[in-house]
N, C-alpha and C positions, 0 to 999 in steps of 0.2 A: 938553533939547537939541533945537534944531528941526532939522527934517531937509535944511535947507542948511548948516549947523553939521555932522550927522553925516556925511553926505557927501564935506564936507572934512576931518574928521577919515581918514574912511576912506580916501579919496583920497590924504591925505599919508603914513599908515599901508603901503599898496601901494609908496611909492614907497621908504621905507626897508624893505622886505622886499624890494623888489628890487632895493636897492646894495646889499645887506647877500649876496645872495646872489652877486652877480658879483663881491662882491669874496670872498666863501670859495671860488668857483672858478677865481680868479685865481693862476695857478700863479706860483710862487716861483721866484729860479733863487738854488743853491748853489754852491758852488767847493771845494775841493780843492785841496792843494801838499802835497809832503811837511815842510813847516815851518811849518805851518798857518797860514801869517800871512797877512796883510791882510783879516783878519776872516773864512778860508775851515780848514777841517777839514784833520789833516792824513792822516786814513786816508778810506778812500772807505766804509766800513762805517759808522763813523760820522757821513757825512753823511745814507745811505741812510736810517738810523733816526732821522734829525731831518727826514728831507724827510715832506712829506707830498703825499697823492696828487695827482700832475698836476703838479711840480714839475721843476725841469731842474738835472741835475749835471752841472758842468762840472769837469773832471777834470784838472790840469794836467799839463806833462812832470813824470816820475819814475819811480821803483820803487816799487810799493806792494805789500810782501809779506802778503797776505791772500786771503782768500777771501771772496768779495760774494755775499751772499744778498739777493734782491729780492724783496717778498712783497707791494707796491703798485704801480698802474701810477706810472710815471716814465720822465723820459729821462735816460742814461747817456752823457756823452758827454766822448770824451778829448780830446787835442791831437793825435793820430793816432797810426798804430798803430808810427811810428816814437819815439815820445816819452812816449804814457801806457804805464809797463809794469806786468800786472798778474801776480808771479813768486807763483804757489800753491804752492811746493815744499813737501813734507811735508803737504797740505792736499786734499781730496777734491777737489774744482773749484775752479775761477776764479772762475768767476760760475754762479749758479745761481737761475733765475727758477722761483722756486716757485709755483705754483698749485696743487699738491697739499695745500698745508698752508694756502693760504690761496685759497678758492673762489670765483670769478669773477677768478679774476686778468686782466687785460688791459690795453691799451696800455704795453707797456713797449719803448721803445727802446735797441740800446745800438751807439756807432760809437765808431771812433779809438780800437784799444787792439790791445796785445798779449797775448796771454793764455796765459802756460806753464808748463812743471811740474807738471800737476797731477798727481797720484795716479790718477785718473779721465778725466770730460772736464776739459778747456778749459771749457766752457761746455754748462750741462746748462736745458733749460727742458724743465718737468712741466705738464703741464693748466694751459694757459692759450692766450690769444687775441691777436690782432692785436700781434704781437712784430715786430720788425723789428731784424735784427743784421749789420753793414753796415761796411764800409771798415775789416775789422778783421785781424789776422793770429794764427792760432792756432796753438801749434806747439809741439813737445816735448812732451806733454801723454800719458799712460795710465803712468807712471813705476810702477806697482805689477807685479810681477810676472803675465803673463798663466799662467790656470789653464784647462785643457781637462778640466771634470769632469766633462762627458756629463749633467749632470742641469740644469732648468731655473732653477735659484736664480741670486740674482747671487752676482760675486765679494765673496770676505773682505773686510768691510766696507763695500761698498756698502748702500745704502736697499731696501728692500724691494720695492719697486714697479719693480726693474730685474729681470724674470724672466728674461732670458735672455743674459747676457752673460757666461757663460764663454766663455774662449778671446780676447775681446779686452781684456775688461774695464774699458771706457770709448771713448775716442777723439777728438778736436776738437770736436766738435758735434753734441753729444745731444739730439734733441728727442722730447718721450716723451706724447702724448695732447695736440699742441696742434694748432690749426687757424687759419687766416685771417692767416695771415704770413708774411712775407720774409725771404727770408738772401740780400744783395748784396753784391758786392763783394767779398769776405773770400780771406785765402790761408790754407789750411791745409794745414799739411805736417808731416810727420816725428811723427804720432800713430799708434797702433793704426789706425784709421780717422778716415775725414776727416769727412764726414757723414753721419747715423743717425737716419734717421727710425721711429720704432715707437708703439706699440699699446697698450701695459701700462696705463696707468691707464684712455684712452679711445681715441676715433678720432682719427687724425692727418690732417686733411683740407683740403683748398683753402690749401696753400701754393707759395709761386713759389721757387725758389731757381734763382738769376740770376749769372751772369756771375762767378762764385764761380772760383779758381784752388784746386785740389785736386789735391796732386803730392805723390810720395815718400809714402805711408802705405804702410807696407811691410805691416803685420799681418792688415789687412782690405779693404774694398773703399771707393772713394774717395766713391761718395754710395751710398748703401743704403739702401729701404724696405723695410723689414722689418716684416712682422705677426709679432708675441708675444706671448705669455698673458697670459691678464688678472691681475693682481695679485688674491691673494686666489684665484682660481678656474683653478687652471692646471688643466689638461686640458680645459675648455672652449672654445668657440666665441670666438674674438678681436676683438675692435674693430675692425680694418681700417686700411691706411693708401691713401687713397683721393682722387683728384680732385689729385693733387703734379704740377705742372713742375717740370721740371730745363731747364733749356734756357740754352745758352749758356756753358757754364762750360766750361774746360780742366781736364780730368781724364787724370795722365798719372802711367806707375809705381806706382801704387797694388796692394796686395794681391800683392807679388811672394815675399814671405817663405812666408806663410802659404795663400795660394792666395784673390784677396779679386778681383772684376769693378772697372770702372771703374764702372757703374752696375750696380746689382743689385736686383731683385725679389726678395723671399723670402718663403717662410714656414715655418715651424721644424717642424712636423709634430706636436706638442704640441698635437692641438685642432686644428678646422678653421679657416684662416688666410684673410686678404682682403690683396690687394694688388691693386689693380682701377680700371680707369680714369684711369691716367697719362699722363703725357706725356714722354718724353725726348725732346728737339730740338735740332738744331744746336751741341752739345754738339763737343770734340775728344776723344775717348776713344784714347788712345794707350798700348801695352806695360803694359797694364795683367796682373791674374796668372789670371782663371779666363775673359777675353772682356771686348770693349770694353760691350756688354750680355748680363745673363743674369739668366734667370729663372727660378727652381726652386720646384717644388711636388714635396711628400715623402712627404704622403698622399692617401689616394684609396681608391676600391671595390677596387683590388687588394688591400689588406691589409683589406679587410671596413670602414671605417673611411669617413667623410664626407667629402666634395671636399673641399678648396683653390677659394675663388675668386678667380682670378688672370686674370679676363676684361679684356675692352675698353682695354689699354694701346697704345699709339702710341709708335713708335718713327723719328722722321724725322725725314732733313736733319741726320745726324751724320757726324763725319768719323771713321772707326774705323781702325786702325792696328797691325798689330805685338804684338797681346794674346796671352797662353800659351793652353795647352789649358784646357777644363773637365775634371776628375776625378772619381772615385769614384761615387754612382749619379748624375749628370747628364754621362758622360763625350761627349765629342766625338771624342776621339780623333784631335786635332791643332788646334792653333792656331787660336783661332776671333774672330772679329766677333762675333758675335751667335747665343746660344743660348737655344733656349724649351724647355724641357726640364721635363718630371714627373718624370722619373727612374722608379724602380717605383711608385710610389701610383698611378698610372693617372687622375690628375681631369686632366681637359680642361682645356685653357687655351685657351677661347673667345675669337673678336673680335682676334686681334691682329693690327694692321696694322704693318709694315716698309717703308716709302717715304722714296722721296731720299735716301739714306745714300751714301756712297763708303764703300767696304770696300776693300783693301788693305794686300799682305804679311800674308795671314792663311793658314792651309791650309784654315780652311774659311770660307766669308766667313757664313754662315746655317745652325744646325743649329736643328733643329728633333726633338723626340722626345715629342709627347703626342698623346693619341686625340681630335684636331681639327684642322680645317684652319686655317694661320695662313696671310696675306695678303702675299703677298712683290711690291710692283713697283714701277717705274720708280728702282731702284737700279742705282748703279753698281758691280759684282760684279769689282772688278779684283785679286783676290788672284791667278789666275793658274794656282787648281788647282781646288778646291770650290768652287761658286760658292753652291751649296746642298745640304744631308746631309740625308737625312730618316733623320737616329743611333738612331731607336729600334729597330732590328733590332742593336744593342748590348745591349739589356732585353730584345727581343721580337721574335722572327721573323715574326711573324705581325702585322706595323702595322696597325695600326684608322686612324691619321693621315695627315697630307699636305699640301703646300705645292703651293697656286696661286702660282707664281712667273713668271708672264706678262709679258711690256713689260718686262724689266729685260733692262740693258745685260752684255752676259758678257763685256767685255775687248777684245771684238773684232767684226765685223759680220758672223761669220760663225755666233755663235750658242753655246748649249754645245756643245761636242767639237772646233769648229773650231780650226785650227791657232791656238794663243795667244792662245786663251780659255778660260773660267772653265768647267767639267765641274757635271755633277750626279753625284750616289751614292746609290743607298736608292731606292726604290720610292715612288709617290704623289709625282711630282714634274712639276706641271703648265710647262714652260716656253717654248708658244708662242702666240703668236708674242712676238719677243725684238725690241727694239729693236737698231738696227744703228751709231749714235752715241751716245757718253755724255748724261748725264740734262743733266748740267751745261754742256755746252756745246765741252767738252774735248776735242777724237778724239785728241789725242797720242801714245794707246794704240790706237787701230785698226789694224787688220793688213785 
């Protein structure tokens, strides 16, 4: 063969390896009815396990009584969340995006669906990436009986790699070791808890959860970052849930049953926990059950035991509201906004900033109780009583802590103490000089 001959050989050789390849990455698109006709599936399980990866399921109006495991990326998408309904009753989850069982999972979408009944969550995703779950409504969902059994296993019959969900035992939306993903749009209501972001298999990091409606979760708290043990290695050092906005979502009535925050930092004291570097932002946190934010750390040097690192979170530009007390060791001791609280463990919660928030109808609008200084200003303090607690003289007479609470608005221009304005209580409470009109714009309230 001469080598103008081989050349084009090769040359035509390249060009079918390379339709050959656009066309095997050329995603498919499926369909779904409950009467499976016009050539579409009539269960969504069975589409999922004929699709193959990078394909699109279009999911029509129905009731599709099942449970959807996804263990390829793909996109899931209904006829909205008033018409695809996905009823799991008797059934652990809705939809459940495995990445645990099946390694690199990623790109999976899923919008327009209703998703209820389950036994657990609504919608559970394990170690995986770049997920996106969106214009959906999740609701009735944790139907198993909740068990408060003080030790770190999951509940009866849950999977292994849930190490610490007694007491709620699921809730709308489970996301457990994933990172680089969105949750928009979405209503969820009437679950143990609304959304749960945690730690167990891996790190939960760099997701946006947006404009999300989170109401009525009576059990637990309405969006939760929660660091918990690592599957397999409980009493160790945890993955962390780290680098998460929340910003923008109505979050209201949540955790009134059970004592649950509108937003909540945790970490369980089981091993030293990371919740570090967040963002809560322009959020409505209203009547929610433990504070519109709270953040608790359980252990620490006081019990001989390694920090909690629960540094560098951001909390601004929310509208807080009408929330109950904190309890038991993170107590506030009246109706609070926003609490940063160790409780006894003693680990410092470093770095945290509290700016442009509206506080109102709270008794305490800011408690604060750990051996650091947290950064409180140009908020508007209009509860009317506390405007700031520095609560650890509830734990500890002797506070190592303290709030630089400078430039923020107390109610009124005439400062804390002035006639109807916002007070301080507790020692280490830095508040001048104080702005004399609200942050926003607002004097309504000026006296």
């Amino acid at each position: 063969m001469s080598p103008t001959t081989l050349r084009k050989v090769l040359f035509l050789c390249c060009i079918v390896l390379i339709a050959g390849s656009h066309q095997k990455a050329a995603a498919a698109t499926l369909c779904v009815n409950p009467a499976g006709s016009h050539g579409c599936y009539s269960t969504i399980a069975t589409a999922v396990a004929h699709a193959s990866a990078w394909d699109v399921i279009n999911v029509g109006p129905g009731t599709y009584k099942e449970d959807v495991v996804i263990g390829k990326p793909l996109s899931l998408i209904g006829a909205g969340a008033g018409a695809s309904i996905i009823d799991a009753t008797g059934r652990g989850n809705g939809i459940f995006v495995d990445g645990f069982d099946n390694a690199g999972l990623d790109h999976v979408n899923i919008a327009g669906f209703t998703v209820k009944n389950a036994n657990w969550e609504g919608i559970l995703v394990v170690s995986a990436s770049d997920v996106t779950i969106r214009d959906s409504k999740i609701t009735n969902n944790t139907k198993a009986p909740s068990m408060f059994t003080g030790n770190p296993g999951a509940c009866p019959g849950q999977p292994a790699f849930e190490t610490d969900e007694t007491g709620d035992c699921g809730g709308g939306l489970h996301l457990i070791g994933v990172w680089n993903s969105t949750i928009s749009g979405n209503t969820i209501t009437k679950n143990d808890d609304g959304i749960l972001v945690s730690d167990e298999s891996a790190p939960s990091h760099d997701i946006l959860i947006i404009q999300n409606s989170v109401n009525d979760n009576p059990g637990e708290c309405g969006i939760v970052l929660a660091s918990h043990p690592p599957v397999g290695a409980i009493g160790s050092a945890h993955h962390g849930v780290y680098h998460i906005t929340v910003d923008a979502n109505d979050v209201e009535n949540n955790g009134v049953e059970v004592g649950g925050a509108g937003v909540g930092l945790f970490s369980d004291g089981i091993g030293s926990g990371r919740a570090s570097g967040n963002v809560i932002s322009h959020n409505r946190l209203i009547g929610n059950g433990i504070g519109g934010v709270a953040l608790h750390t359980h252990v620490g040097p006081n019990f001989h035991l390694p920090a909690d690192n629960m540094g560098g979170n951001v909390i601004i530009s929310n509208y807080i509201a009408k929330n109950l007390a904190d309890v038991d060791d993170t107590a506030t001791g009246g109706r609070v906004g926003i609490n940063i609280n160790s409780g006894g463990g003693g680990t410092p919660v470093n770095g945290t900033i509290i700016s442009h928030n509206v506080i109102t109808d709270e008794d305490i609008d800011v408690a604060v109780n750990t051996p650091a200084w947290v950064n409180i200003h140009l908020n508007d303090l209009r509860g009317g009583k506390v405007g700031v607690a520095n609560v650890c003289t509830l734990d500890d007479p002797s506070c190592k802590g303290g709030s630089d609470a400078s430039e923020n608005y107390w109610g009124c221009a005439k400062g804390p103490g002035g006639w109807g304005c916002s007070t301080t209580t507790g020692p280490n409470i830095l508040f001048t000089p104080w702005l004399n009109q609200p942050v926003d714009g607002d004097d309504q309230d000026q006296h």
